[in-house]
Backbone as JSON Lines, residues from 0, in Angstrom:
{"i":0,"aa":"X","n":[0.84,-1.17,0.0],"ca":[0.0,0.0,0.0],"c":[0.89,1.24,0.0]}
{"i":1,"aa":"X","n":[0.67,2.48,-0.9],"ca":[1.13,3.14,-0.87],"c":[0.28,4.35,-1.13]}
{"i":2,"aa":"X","n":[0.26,5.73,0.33],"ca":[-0.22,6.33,0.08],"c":[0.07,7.86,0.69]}
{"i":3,"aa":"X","n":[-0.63,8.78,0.8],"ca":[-0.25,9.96,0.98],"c":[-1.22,10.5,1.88]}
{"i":4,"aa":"X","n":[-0.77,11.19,3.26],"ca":[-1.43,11.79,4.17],"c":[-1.63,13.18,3.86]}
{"i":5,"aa":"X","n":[-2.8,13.85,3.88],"ca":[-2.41,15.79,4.1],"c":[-3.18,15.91,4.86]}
{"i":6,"aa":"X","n":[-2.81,17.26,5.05],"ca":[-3.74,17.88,5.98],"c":[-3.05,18.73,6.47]}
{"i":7,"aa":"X","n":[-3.8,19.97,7.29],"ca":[-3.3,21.42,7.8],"c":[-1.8,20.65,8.99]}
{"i":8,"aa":"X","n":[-1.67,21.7,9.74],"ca":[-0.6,21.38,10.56],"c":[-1.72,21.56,11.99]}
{"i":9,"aa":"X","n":[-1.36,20.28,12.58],"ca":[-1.81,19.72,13.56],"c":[-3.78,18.63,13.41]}
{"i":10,"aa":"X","n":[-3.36,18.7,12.61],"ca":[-4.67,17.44,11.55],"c":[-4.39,16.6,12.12]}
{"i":11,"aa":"X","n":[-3.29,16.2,12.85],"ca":[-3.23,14.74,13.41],"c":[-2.7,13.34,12.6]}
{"i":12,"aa":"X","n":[-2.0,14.03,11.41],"ca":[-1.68,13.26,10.22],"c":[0.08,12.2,11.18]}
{"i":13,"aa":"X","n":[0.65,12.78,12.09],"ca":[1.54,12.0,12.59],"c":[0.96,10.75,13.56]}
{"i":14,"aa":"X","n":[-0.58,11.06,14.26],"ca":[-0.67,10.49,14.89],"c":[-1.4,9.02,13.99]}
{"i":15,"aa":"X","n":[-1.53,9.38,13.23],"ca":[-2.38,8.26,11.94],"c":[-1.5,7.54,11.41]}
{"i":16,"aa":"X","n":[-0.72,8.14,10.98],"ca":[0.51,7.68,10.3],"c":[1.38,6.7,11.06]}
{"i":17,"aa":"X","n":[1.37,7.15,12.05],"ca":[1.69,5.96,13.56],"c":[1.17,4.93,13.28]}
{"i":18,"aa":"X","n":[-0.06,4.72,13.32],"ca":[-1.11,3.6,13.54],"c":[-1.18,2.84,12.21]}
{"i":19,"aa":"X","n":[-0.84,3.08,10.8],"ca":[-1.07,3.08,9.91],"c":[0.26,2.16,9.57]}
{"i":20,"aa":"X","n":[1.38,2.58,10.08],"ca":[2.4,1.9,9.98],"c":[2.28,0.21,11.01]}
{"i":21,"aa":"X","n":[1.79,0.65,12.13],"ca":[1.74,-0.46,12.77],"c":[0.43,-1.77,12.26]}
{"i":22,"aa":"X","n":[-0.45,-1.2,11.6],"ca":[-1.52,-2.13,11.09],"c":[-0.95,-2.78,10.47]}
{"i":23,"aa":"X","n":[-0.12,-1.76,9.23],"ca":[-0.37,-2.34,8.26],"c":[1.75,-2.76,7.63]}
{"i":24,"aa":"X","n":[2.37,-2.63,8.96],"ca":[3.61,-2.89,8.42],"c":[4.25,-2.25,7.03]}
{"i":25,"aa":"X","n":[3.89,-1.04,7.08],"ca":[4.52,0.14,6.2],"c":[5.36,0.68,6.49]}
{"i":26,"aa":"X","n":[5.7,2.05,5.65],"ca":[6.52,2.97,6.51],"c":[6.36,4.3,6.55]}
{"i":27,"aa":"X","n":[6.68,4.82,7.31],"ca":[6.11,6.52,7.08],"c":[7.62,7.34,6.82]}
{"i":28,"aa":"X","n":[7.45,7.57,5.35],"ca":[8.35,8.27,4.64],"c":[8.52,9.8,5.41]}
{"i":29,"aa":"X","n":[9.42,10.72,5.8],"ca":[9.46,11.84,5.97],"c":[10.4,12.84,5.21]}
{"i":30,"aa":"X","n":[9.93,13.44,4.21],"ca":[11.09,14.2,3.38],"c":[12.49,14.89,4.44]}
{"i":31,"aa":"X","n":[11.82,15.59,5.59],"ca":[12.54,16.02,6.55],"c":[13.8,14.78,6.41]}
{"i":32,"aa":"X","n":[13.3,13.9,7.38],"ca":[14.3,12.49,7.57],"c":[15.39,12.16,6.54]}
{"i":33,"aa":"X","n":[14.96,12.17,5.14],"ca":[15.02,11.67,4.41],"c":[16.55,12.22,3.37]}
{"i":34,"aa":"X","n":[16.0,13.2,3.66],"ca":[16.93,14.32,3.62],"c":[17.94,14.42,4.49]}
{"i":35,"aa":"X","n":[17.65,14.42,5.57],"ca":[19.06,14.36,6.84],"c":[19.82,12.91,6.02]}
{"i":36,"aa":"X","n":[19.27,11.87,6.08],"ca":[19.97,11.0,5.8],"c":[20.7,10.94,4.76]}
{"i":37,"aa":"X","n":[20.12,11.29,3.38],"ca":[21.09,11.26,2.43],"c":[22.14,12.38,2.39]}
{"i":38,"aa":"X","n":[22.32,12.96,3.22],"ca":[23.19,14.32,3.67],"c":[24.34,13.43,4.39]}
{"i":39,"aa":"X","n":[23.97,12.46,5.53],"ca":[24.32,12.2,6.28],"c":[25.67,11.1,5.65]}
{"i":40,"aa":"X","n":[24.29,10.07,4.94],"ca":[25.17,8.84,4.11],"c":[25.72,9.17,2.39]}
{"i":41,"aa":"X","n":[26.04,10.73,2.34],"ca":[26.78,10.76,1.21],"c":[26.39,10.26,0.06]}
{"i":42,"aa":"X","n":[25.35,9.91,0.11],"ca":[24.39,10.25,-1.66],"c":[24.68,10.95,-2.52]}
{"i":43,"aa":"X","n":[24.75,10.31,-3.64],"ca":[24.89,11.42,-4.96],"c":[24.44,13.04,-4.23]}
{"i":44,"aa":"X","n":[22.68,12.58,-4.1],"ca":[21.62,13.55,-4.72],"c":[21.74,14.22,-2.88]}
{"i":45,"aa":"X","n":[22.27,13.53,-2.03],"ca":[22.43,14.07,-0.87],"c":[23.84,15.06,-0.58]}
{"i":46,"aa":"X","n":[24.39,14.88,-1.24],"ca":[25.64,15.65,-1.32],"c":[25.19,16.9,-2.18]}
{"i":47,"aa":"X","n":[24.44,17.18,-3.67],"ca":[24.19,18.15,-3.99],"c":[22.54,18.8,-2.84]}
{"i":48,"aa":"X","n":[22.33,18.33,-2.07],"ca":[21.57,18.65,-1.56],"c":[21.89,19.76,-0.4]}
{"i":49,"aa":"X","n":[23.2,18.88,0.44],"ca":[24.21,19.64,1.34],"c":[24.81,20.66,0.44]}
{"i":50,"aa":"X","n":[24.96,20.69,-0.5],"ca":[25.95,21.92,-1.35],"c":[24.52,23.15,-0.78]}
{"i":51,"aa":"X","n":[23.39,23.01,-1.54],"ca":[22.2,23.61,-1.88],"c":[22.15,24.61,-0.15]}
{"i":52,"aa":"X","n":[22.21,23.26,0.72],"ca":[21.45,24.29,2.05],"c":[22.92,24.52,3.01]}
{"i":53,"aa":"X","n":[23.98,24.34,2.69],"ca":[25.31,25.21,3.01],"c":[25.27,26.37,2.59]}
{"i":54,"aa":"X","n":[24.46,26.92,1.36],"ca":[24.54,27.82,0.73],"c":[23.22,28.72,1.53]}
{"i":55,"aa":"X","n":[22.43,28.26,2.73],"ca":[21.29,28.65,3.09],"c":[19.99,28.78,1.98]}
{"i":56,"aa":"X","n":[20.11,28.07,1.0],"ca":[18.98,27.88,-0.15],"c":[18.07,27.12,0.83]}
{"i":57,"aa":"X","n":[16.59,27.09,0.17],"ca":[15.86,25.58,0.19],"c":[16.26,24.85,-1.05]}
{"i":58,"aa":"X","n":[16.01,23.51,-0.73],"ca":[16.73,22.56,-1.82],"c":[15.38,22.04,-2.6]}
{"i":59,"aa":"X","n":[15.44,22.67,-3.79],"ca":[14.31,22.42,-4.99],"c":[13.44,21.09,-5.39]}
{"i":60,"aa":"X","n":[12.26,21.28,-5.84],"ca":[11.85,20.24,-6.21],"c":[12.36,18.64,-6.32]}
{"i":61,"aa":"X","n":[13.27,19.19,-7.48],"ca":[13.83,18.07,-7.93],"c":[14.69,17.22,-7.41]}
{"i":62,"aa":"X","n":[15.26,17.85,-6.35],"ca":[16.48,17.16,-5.57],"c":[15.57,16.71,-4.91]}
{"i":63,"aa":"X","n":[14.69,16.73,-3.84],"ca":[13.54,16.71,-3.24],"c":[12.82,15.36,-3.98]}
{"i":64,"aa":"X","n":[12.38,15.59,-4.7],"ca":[11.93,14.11,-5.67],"c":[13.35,13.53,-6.08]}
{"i":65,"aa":"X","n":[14.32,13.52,-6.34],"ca":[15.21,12.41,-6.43],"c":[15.64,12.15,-5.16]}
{"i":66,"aa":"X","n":[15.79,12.58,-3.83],"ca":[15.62,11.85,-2.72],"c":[14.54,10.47,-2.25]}
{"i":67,"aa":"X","n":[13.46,10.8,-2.76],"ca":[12.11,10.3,-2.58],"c":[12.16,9.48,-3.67]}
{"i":68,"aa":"X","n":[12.66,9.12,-4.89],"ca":[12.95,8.27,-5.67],"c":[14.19,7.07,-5.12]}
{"i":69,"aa":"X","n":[15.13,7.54,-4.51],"ca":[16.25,6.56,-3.96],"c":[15.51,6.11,-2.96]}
{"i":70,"aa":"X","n":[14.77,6.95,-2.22],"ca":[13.79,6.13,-0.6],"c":[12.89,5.41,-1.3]}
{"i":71,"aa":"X","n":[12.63,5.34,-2.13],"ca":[11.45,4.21,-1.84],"c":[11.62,2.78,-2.53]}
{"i":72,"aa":"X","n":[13.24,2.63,-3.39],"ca":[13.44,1.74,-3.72],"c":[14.32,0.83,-2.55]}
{"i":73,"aa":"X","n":[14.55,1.37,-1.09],"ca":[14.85,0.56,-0.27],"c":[14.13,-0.66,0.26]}
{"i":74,"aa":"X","n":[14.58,-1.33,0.5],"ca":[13.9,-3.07,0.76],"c":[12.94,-3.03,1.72]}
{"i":75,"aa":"X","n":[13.0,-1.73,2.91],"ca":[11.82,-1.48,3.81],"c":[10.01,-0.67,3.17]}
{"i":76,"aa":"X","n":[10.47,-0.58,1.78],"ca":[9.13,0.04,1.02],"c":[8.86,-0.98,0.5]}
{"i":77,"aa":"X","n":[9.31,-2.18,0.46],"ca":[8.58,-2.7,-0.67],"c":[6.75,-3.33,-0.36]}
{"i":78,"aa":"X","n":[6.64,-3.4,0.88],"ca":[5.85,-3.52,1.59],"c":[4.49,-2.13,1.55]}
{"i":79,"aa":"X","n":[5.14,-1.3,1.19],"ca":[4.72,0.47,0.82],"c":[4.96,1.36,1.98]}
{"i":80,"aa":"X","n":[4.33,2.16,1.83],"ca":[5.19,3.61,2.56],"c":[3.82,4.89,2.62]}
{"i":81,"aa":"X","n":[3.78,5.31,3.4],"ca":[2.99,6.66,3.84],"c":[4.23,7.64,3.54]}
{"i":82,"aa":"X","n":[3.93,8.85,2.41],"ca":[4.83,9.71,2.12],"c":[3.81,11.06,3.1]}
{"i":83,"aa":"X","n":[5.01,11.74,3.71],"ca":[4.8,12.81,4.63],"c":[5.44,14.14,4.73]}
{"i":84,"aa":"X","n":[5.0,14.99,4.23],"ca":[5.87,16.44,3.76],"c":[6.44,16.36,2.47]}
{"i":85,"aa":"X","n":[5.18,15.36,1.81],"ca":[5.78,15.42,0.28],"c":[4.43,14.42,-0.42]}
{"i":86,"aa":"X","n":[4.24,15.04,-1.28],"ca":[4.37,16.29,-1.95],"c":[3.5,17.47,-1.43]}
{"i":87,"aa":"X","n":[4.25,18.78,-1.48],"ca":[3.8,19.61,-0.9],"c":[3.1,20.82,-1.56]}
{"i":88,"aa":"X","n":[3.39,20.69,-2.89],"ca":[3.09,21.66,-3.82],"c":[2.7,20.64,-5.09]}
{"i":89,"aa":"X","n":[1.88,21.6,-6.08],"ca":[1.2,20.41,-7.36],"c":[2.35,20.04,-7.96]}
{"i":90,"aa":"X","n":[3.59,21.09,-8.25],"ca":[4.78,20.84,-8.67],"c":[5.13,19.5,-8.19]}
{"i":91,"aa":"X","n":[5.63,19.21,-6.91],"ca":[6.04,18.13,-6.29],"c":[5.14,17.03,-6.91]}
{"i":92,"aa":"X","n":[4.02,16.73,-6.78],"ca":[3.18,15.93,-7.04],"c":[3.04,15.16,-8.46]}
{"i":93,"aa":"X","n":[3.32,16.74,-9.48],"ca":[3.89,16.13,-10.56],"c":[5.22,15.03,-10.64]}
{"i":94,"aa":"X","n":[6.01,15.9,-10.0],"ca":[7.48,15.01,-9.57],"c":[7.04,13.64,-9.26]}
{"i":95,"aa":"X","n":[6.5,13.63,-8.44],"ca":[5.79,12.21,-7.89],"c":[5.34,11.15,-8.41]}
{"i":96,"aa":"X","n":[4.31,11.97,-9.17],"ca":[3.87,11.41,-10.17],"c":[4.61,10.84,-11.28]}
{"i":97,"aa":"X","n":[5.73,11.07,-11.5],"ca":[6.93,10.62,-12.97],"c":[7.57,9.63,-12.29]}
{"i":98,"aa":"X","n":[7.98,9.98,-11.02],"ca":[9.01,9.41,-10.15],"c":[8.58,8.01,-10.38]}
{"i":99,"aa":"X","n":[6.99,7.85,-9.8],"ca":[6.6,6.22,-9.41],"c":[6.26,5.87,-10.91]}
{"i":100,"aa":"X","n":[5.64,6.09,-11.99],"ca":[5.54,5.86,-13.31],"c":[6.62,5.53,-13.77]}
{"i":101,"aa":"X","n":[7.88,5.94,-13.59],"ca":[9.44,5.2,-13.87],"c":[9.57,4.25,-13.31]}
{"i":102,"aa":"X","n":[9.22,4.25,-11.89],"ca":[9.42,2.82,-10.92],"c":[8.28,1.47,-11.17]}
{"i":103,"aa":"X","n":[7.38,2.15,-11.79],"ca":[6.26,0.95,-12.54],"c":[5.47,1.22,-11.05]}
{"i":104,"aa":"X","n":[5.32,1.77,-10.06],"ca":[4.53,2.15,-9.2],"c":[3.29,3.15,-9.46]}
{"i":105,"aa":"X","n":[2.03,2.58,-8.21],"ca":[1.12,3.96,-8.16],"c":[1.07,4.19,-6.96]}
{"i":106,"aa":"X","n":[0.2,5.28,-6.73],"ca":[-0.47,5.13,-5.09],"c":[-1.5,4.87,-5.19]}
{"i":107,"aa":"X","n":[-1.7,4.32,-3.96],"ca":[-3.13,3.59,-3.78],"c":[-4.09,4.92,-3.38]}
{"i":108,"aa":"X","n":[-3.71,5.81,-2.37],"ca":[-4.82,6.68,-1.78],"c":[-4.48,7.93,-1.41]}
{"i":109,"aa":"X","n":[-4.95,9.03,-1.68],"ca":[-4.44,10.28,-1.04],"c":[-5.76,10.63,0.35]}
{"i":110,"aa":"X","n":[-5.65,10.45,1.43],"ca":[-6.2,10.94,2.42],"c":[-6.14,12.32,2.73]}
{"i":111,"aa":"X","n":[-7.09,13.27,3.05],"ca":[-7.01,14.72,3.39],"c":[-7.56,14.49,4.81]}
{"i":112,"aa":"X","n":[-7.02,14.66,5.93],"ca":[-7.83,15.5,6.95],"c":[-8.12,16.53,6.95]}
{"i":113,"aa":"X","n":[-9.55,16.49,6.95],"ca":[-9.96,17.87,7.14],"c":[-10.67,17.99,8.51]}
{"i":114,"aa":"X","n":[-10.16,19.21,8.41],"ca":[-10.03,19.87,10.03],"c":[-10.76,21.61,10.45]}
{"i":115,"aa":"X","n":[-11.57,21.3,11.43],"ca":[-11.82,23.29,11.73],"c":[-10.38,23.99,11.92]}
{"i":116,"aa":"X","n":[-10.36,24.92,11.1],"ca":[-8.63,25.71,11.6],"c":[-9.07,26.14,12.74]}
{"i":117,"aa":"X","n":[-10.47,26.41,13.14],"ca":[-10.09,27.37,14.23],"c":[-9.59,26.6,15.54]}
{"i":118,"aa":"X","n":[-9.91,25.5,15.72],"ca":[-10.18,24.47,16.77],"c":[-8.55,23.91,17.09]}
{"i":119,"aa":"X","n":[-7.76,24.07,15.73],"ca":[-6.35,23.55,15.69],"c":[-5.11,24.12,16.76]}
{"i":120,"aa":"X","n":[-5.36,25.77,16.86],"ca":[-4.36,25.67,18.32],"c":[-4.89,25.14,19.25]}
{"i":121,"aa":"X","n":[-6.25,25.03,19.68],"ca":[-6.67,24.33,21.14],"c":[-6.11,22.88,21.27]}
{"i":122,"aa":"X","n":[-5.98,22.73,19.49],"ca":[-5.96,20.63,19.71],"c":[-4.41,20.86,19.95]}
{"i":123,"aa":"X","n":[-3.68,21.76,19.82],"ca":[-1.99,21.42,19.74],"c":[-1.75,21.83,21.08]}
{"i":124,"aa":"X","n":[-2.35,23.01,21.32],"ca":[-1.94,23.12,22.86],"c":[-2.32,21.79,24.19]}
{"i":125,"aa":"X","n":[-3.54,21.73,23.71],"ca":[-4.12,20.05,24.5],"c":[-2.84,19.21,24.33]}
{"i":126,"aa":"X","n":[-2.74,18.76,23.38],"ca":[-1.64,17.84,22.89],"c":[-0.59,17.73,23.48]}
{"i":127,"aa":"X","n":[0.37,19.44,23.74],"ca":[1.35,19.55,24.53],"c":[0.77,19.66,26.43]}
{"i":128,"aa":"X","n":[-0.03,19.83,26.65],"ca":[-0.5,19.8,28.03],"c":[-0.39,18.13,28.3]}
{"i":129,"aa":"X","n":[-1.19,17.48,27.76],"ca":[-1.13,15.94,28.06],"c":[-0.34,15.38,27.79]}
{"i":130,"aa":"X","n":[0.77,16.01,26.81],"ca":[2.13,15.03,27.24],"c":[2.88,15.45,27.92]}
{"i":131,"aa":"X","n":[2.98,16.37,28.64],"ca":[3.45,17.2,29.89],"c":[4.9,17.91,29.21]}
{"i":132,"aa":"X","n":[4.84,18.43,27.55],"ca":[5.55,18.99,27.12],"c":[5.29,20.15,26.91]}
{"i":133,"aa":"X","n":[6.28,21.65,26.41],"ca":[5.93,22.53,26.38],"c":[5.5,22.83,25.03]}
{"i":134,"aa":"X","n":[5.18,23.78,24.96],"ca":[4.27,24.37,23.03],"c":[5.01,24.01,22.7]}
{"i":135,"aa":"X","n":[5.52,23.85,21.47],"ca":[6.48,23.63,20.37],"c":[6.65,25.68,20.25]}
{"i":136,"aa":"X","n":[7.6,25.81,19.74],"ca":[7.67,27.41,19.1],"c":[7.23,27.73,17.63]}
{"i":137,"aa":"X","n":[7.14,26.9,17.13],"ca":[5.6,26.7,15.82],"c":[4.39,26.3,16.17]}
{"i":138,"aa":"X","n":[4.32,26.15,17.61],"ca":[2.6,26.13,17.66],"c":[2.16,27.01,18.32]}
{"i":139,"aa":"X","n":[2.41,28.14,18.19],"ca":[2.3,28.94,18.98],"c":[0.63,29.63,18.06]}
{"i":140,"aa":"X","n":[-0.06,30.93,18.82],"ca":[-0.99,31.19,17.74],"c":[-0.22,31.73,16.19]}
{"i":141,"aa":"X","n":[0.52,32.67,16.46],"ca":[1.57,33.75,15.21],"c":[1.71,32.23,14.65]}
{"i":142,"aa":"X","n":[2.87,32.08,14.88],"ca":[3.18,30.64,13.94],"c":[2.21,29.51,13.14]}
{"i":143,"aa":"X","n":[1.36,29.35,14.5],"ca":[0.24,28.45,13.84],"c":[-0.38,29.12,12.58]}
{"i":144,"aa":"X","n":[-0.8,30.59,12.6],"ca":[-1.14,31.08,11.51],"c":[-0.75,31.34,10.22]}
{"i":145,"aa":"X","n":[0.5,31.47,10.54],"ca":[1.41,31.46,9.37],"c":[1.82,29.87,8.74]}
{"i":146,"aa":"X","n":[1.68,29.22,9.46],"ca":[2.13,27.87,8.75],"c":[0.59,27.52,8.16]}
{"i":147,"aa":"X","n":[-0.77,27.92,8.73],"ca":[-1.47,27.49,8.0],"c":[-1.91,28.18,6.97]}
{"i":148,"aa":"X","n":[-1.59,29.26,6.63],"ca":[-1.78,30.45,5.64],"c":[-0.59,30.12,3.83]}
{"i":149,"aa":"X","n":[0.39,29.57,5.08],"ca":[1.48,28.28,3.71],"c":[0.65,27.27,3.07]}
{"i":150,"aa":"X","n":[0.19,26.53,4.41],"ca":[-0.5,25.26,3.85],"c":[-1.47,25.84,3.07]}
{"i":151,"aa":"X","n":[-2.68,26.74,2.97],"ca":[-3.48,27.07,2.33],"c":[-3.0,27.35,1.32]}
{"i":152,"aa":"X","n":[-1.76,28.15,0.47],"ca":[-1.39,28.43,-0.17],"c":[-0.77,27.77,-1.4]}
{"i":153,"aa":"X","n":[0.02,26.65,-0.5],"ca":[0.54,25.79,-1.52],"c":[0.64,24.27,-1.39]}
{"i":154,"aa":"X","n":[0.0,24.01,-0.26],"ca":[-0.63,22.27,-0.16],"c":[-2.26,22.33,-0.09]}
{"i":155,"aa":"X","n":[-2.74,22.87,0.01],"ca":[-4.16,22.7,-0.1],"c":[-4.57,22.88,-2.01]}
{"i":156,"aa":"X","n":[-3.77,23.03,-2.97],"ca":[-4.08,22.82,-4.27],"c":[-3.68,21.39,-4.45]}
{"i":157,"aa":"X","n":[-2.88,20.52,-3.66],"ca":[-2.35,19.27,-3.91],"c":[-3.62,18.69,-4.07]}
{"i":158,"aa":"X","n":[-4.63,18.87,-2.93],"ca":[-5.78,17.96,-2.42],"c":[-6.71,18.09,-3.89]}
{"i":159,"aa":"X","n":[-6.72,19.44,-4.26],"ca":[-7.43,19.53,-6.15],"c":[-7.28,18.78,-6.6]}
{"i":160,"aa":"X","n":[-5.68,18.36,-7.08],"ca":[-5.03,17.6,-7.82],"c":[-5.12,16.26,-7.78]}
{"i":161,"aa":"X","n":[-5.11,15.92,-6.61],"ca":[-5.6,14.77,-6.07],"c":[-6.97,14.1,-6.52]}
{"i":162,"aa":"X","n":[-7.82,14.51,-6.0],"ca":[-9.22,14.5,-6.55],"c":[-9.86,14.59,-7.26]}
{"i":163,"aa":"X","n":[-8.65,15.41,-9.39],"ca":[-9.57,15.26,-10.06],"c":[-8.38,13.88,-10.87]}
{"i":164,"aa":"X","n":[-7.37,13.55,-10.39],"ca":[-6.71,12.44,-10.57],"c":[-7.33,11.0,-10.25]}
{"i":165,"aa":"X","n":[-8.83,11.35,-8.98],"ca":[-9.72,10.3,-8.57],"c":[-8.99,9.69,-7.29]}
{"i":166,"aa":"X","n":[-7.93,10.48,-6.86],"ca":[-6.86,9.28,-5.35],"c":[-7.66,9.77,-4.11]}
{"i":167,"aa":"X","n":[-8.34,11.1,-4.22],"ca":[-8.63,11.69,-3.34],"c":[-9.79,11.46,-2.31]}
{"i":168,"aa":"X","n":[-9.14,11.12,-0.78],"ca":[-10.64,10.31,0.09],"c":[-9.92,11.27,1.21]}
{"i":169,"aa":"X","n":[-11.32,12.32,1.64],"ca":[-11.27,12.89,2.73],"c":[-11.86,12.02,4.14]}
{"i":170,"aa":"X","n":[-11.24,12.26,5.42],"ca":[-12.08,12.2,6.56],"c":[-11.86,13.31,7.37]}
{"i":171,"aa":"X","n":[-12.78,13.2,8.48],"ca":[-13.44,14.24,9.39],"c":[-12.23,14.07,10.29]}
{"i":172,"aa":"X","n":[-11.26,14.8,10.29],"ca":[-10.11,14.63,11.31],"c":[-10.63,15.55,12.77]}
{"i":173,"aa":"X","n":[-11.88,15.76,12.87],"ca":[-12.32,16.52,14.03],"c":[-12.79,15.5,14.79]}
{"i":174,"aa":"X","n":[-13.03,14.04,14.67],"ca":[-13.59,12.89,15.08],"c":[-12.28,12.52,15.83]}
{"i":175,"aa":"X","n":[-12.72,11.59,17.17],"ca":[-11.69,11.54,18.35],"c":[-11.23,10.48,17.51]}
{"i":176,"aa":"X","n":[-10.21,10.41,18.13],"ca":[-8.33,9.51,17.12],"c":[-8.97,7.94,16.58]}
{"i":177,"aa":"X","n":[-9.55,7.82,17.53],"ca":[-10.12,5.53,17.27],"c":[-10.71,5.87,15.55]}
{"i":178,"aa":"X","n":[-11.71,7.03,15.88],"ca":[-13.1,7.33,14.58],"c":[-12.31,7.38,13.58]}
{"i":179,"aa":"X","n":[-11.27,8.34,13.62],"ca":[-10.36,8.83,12.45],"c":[-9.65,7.73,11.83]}
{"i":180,"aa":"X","n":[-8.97,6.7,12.72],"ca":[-8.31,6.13,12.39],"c":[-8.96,4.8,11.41]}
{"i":181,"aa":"X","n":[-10.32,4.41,11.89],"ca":[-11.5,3.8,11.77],"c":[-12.09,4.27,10.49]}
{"i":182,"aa":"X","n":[-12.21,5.75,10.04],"ca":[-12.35,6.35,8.93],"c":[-11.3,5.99,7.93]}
{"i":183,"aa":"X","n":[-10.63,6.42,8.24],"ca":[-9.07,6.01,7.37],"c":[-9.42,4.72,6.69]}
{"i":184,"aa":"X","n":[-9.07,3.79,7.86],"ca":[-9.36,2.38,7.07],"c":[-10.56,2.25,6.08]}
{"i":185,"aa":"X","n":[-11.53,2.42,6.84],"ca":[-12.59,2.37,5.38],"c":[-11.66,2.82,3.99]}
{"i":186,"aa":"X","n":[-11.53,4.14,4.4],"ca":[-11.4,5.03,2.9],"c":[-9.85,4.07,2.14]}
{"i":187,"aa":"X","n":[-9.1,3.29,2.48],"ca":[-8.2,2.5,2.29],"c":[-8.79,1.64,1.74]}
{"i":188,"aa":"X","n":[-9.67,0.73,2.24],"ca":[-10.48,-1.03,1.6],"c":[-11.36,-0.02,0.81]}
{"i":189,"aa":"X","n":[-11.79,0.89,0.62],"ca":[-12.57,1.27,-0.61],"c":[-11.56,1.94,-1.48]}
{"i":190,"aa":"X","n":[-10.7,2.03,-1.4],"ca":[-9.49,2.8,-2.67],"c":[-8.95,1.68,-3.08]}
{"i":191,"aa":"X","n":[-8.29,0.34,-2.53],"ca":[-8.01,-0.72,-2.82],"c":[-8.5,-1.99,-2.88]}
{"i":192,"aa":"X","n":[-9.99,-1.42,-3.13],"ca":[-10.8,-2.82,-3.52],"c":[-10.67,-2.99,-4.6]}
């Protein structure tokens, strides 16, 4: 199974993605990660990557999708993979889209949580109260707004794209974690029936 989580920031897409891996013995891809690593282990495409953000750049599309092209031909995807902070833009998606069409791959499902924005600092601050951690300094309200004013901007056209491609299955990410997760699955056995 291979598929793609979105959703605003604090949708709860890490906590799914958790569960999603453990059902179903996947993996949850993180461009972040993904990136450290091929930085780390001297990759072609990770070495021009380190050139890119030595230079204080962000590192472009394409390097970005040829990272995500070397990850998913590792022996721990073959099983499939939840991709996460990617694709983030329709650009990317295109990328994506070529990437797995070379690899003779598809995805099975694009999931959207959708979520009340307004309700989203209460759920992050909750979040950090019950794990007896402090805010994050991006969840703050300023921050929260601005990261979701990004997401609106340039991941919320992915979910378009998605949907007139036919991958696209929303759930109610305002439903407590069991429902969501419970949602999910449905929208999974009906994308891969």
């Amino acid at each position: 199974m291979r598929l793609i989580l979105l959703g605003p920031p604090g949708a709860g897409k890490g906590t799914q993605a958790a569960r999603l891996v453990e059902r179903h013995g996947i993996v949850q891809l993180s461009t972040g990660d993904m990136l450290r690593a091929a930085v780390r282990d001297k990759t072609p495409v990770g070495l021009k990557a380190q050139d890119i953000m030595a230079r204080g750049e962000l590192v472009p599309d394409l390097v970005v999708g040829e990272i995500v092209a070397d990850r998913i031909e590792a022996a721990d995807c073959a099983r499939g993979f939840i991709l996460d902070g990617f694709p983030r833009t329709v650009a990317q998606a295109e990328i994506l889209k070529d990437l797995m069409a070379r690899k003779g791959l598809t995805l099975d499902v694009v999931i959207e949580l959708v979520v009340d924005e307004s309700a989203l600092l209460g759920r992050i601050e909750k979040r950090a109260r019950e794990s007896g951690a402090a805010v994050r300094a991006d969840d703050t309200p300023e921050a929260l707004k601005k990261r979701l004013e990004v997401y609106r901007a340039q991941t919320a056209p992915v979910s378009e794209y998605y949907r007139a491609a036919g991958l696209l299955q929303t759930v109610d990410g305002m439903l407590n974690v069991d429902e969501v997760t419970e949602r999910i699955e449905a929208a999974i056995k009906a994308s891969v029936a």
